[in-house]
C-alpha positions as CSV (number, residue, x, y, z in Angstrom):
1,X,122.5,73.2,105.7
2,X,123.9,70.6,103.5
3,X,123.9,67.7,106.1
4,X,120.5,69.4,107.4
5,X,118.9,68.6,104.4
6,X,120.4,64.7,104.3
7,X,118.9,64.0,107.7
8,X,115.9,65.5,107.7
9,X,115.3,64.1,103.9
10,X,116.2,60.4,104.9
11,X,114.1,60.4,108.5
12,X,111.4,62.2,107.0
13,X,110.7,59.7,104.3
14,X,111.0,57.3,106.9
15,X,107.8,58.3,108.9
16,X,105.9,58.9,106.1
17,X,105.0,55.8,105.0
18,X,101.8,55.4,106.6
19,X,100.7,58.1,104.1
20,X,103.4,57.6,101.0
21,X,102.2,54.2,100.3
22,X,99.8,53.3,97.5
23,X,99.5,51.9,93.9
24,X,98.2,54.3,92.3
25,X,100.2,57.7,93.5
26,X,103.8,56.5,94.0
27,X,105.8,59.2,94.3
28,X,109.7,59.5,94.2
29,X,112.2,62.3,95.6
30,X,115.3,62.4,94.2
31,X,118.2,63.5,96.5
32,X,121.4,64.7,95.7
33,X,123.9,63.1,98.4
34,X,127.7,64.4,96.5
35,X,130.1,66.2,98.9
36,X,130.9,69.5,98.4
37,X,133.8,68.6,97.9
38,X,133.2,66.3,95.0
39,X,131.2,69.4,93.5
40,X,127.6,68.9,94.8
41,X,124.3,69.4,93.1
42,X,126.3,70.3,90.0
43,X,128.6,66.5,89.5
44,X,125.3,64.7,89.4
45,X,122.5,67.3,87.3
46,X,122.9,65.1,84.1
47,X,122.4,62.0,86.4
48,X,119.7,63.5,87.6
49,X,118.3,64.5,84.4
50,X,119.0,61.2,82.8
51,X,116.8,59.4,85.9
52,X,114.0,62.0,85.6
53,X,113.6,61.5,81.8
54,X,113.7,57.6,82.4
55,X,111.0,57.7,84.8
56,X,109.0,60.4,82.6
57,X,109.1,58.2,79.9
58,X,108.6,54.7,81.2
59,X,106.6,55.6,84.4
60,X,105.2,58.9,83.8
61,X,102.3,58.2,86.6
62,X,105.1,58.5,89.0
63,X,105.3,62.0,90.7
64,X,109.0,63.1,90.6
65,X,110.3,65.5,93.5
66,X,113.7,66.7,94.3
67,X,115.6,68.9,96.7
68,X,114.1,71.9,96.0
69,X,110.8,70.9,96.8
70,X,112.1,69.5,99.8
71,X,113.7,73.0,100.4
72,X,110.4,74.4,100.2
73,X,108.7,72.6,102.7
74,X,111.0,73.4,105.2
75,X,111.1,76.6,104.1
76,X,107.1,77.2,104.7
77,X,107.0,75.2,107.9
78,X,110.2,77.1,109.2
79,X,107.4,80.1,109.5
80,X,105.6,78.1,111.6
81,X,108.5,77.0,114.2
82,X,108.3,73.4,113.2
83,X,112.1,73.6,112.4
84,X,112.7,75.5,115.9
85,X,112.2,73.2,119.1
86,X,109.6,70.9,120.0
87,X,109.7,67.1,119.5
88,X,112.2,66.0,116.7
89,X,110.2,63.1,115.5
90,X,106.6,65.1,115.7
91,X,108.6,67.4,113.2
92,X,109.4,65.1,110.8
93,X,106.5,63.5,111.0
94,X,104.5,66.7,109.8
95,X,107.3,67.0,107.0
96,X,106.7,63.9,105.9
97,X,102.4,64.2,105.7
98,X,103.3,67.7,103.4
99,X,105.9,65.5,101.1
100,X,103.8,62.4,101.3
101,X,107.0,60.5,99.3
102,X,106.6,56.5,98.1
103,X,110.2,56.4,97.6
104,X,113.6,58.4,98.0
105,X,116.3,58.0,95.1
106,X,119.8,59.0,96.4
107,X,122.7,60.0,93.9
108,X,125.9,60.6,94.4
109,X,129.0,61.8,92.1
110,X,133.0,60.8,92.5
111,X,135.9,62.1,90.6
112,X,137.5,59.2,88.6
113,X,140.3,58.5,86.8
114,X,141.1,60.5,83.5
115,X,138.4,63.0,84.1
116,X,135.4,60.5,84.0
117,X,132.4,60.6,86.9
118,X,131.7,57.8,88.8
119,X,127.9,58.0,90.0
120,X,126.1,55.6,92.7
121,X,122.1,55.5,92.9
122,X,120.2,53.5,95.4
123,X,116.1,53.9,96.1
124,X,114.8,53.4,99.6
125,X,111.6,52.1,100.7
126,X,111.5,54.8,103.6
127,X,108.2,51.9,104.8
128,X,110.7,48.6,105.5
129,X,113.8,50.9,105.0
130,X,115.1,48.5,102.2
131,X,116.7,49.5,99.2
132,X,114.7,48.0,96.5
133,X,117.1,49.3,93.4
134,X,120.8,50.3,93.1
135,X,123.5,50.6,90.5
136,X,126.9,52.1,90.2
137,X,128.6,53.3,86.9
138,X,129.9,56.2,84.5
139,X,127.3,56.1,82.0
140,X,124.5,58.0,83.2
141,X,122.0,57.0,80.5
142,X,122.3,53.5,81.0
143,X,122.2,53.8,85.1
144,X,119.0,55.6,84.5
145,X,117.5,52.7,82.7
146,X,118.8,50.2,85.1
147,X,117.2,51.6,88.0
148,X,113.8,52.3,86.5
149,X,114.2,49.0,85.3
150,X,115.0,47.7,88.6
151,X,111.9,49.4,90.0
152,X,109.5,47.6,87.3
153,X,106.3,46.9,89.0
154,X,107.3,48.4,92.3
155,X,105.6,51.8,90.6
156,X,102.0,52.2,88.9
157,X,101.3,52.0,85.3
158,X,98.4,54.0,85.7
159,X,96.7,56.8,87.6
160,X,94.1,59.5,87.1
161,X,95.4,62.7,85.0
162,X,96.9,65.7,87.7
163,X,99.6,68.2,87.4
164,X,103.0,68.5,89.5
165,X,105.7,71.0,89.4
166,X,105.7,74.8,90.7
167,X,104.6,78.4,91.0
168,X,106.5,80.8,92.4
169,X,105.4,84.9,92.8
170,X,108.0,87.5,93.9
171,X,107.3,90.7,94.4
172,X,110.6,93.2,95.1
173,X,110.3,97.1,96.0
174,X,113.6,99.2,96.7
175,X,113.4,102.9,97.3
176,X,115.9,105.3,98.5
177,X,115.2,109.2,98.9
178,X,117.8,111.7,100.0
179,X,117.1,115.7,100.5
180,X,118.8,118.0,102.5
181,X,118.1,121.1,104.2
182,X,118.9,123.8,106.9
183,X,116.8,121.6,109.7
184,X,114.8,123.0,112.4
185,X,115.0,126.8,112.8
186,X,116.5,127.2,116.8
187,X,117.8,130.9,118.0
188,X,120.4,129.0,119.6
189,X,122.0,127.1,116.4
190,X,123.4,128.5,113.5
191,X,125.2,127.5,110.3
192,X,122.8,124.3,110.2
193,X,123.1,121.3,107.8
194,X,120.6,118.2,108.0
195,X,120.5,115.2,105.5
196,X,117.5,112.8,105.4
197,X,118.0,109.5,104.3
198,X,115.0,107.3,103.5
199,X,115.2,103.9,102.7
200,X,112.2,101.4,101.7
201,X,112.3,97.4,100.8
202,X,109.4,95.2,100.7
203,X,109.6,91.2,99.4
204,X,107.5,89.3,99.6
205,X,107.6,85.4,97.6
206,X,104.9,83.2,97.3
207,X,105.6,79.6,96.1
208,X,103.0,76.5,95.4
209,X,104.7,73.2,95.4
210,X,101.9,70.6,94.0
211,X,101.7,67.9,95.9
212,X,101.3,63.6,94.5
213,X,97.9,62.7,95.5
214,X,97.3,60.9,98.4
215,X,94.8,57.8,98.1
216,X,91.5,58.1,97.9
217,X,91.8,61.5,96.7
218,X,89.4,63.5,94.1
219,X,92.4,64.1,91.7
220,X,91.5,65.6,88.1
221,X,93.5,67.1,85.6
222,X,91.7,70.5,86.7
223,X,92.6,70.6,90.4
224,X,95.2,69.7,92.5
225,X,96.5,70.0,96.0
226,X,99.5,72.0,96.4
227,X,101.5,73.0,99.3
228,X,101.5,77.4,99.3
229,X,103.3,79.4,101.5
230,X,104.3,82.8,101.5
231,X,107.2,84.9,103.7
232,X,107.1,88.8,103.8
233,X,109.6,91.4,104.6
234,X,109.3,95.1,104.9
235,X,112.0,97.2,106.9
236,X,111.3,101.1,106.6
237,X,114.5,103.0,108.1
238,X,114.7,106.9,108.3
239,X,118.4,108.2,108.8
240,X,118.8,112.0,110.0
241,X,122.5,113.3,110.4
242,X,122.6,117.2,111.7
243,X,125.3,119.7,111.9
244,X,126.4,123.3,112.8
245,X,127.0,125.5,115.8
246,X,125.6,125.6,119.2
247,X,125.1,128.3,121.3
248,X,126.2,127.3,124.8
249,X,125.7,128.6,128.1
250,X,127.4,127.3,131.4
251,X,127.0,127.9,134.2
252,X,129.2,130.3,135.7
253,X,131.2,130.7,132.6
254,X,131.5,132.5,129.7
255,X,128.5,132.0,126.7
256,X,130.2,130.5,123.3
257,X,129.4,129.0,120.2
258,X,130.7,124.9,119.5
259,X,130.3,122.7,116.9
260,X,127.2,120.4,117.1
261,X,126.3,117.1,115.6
262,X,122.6,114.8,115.8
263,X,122.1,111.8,114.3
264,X,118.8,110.1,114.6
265,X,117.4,106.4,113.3
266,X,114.4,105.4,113.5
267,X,113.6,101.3,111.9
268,X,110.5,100.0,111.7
269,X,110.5,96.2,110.5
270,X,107.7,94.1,109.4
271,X,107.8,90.2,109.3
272,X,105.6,87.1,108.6
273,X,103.9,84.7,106.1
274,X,101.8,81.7,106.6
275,X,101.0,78.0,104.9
276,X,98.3,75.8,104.1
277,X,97.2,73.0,101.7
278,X,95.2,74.2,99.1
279,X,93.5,73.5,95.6
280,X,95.5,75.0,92.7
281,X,93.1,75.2,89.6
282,X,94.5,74.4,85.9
283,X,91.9,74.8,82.9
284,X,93.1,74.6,79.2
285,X,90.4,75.8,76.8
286,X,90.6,74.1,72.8
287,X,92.9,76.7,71.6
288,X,95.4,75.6,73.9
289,X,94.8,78.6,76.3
290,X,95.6,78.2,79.9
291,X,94.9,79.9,83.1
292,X,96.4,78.3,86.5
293,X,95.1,80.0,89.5
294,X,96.7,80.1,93.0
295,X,95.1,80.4,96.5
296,X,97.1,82.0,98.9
297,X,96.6,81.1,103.0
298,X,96.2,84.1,105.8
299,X,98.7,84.9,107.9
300,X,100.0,87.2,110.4
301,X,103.2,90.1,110.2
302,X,105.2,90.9,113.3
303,X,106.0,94.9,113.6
304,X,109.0,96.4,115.6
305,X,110.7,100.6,115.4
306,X,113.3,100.5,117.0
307,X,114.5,104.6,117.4
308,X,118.5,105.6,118.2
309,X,119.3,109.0,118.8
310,X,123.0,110.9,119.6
311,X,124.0,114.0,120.1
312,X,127.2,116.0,121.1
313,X,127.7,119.8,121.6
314,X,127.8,121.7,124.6
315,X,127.4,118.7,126.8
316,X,130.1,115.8,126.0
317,X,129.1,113.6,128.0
318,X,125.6,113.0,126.3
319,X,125.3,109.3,125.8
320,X,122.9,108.2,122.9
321,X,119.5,106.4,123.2
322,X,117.9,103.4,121.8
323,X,114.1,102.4,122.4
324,X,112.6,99.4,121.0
325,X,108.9,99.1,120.7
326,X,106.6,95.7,119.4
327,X,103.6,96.1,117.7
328,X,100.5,94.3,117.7
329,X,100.1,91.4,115.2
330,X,98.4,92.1,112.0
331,X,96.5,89.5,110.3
332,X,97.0,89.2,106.1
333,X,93.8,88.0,104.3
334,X,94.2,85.1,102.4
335,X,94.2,85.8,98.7
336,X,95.0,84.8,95.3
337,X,96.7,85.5,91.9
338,X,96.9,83.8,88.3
339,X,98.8,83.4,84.9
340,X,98.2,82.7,81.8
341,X,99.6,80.9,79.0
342,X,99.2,79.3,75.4
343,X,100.4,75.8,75.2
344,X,102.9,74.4,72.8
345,X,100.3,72.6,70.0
346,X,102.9,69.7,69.9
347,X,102.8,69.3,73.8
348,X,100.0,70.1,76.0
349,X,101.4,68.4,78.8
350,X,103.7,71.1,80.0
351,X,103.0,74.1,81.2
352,X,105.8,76.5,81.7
353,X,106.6,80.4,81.4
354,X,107.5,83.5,83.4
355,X,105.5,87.1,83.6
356,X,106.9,90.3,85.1
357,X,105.0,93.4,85.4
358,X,105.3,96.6,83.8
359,X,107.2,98.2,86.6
360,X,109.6,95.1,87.2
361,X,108.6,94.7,90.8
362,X,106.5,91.3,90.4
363,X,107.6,88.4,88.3
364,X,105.5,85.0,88.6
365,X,107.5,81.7,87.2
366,X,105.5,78.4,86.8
367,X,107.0,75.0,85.3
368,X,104.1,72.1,85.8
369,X,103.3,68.7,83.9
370,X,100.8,66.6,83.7
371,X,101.1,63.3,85.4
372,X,99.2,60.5,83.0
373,X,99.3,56.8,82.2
374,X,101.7,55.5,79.4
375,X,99.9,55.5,76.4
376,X,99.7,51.5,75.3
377,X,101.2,50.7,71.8
């Protein structure tokens, strides 16, 4: 997944440019490139944090991305197949219109000598496929400010006021029911036992990545274009395991009572989700009160039971039986849902929190920040 992610991160940056390009909505993904080996995501988060800062502080109309954003993407067009067959460029390509990157930022982390970290950062214009900054070093800090420094004018000073970051909705159900009794009353059983195992789980996980503006676009600090898609799962399986006696009667031979056993299974699965582009709303009132609203797109859910049944008694020889039936598609109406929050007085310029319903099953997490020009001295 690791090397997946590389590819499809470096090639997908590289077709975007026709869209990623502009002065006034540079946007920059940083990509974590250690080995596993070297300890991954984790050897290079300060780096990472260091560079993010940097850029915050000296280009804050830059939009920052990262690999989870990337992850994301896939994620949402994986529900539509993009990820499964077709033409590997066209894929990419469609990618690279949803990420709509200026620049990618790679990092990388190496095990030195006495314990110390040795970090490499180059950014690619994925346009000319140049790098256009790179530095190597221990101190994290300082690489940070060499890079942004190295980028200087290649990013904007200024831009018009819009959010970026993430909302994310989970919904989790888990049920299990168990009762026993004698099962179905037959003259010809005796000494009967059933147990009835029911089992229920439903997720389903929405999750709006806000996307940097593309040019030209009607940008405000009050609306923004975010990437939403949602996945769903439901899987409803009924167990029934039945035991006693059996009267049996062969033919030509004498009547007797065996032991008897039925097990039945019956699954019926539900999946499916959807994704589209759509505006994500932000207003902040004068107390500081915030309400960020989320349209979610339609979509469609796949159904399949699948049923198993065995049996042994009398006859030894039964063999058991499996059936497998599709259902019709269903459609799921597009929606939406909202939070709402108090800003921090000292910093309206982040918005960030996490709300879980009374019964636990729904929690909704949301981190954004609002992209502005530097304020001038």
């Amino acid at each position: 997944m690791k090397t997946l992610l590389q590819t499809i991160l470096l090639l997908v940056l590289t077709f975007a440019a026709p869209l990623a390009q502009s002065q006034t909505g540079s946007s920059i993904v940083i990509h974590d490139n250690t080995s596993k080996a070297n300890g991954g995501e984790n050897a290079t988060s300060n780096l990472r944090s260091e560079l993010e800062s940097a850029l915050n502080k000296e280009k804050p109309c830059v939009d920052i991305m990262d690999d989870e954003d990337i992850r994301n993407v896939i994620e949402s067009e994986r529900e539509k197949n993009l990820l499964e067959g077709g033409d590997p460029q066209q894929v990419l390509t469609d990618i690279a219109n949803l990420m709509g990157a200026s620049y990618v930022m790679s990092v990388s982390a190496m095990p030195g000598v006495g314990g110390t970290t040795s970090y490499t950062v180059f950014v690619m214009n994925p346009q000319t496929g140049t790098t256009v900054a790179r530095q190597t070093g221990t101190d994290a800090k300082q690489i940070a400010k060499s890079i942004v420094g190295q980028l200087g004018s290649s990013l904007p000073d200024n831009c018009k006021p819009h959010w970026v970051g993430e909302v994310k909705y989970v919904y989790l159900s888990n049920e299990t029911k168990v009762t026993t009794d004698k099962g179905a009353a037959h003259a010809a059983t005796r000494n009967t036992s059933r147990t009835k195992t029911e089992t229920y789980s439903s997720q389903n996980t929405i999750v709006a990545t806000l996307l940097p503006p593309k040019p030209g676009s009607d940008v405000s600090a009050n609306k923004t274009i975010a990437r939403v898609w949602m996945r769903s799962k439901i899987l409803s399986e009924k167990k029934h395991i039945t035991s006693g006696e059996v009267y049996c009667r062969p033919k030509g031979g004498n009547l007797y009572w065996t032991g008897y056993s039925l097990n039945y299974s019956e699954v019926f699965t539900q999946l499916g989700g959807g994704s589209d582009n759509l505006p994500v709303s932000v207003s902040i009132d004068n107390e500081g009160n915030y309400k960020i609203f989320v349209p979610t797109p339609s979509g469609t859910l796949v159904s399949k039971i699948e049923t198993t049944r065995s049996e042994s008694g009398c006859n030894k020889e039964n063999p058991p039986t499996n059936d497998a039936q599709s259902m019709p598609e269903q459609k799921i109406d597009a929606s939406g849902f909202d939070v709402t929050g108090k800003t921090d007085a000292k910093n309206r310029d982040t918005l960030s929190g996490s709300t879980t319903t009374p019964d636990g099953k729904t929690t909704i997490t949301w981190k954004l920040r609002l992209v502005k020009p530097k304020k001038k001295n």
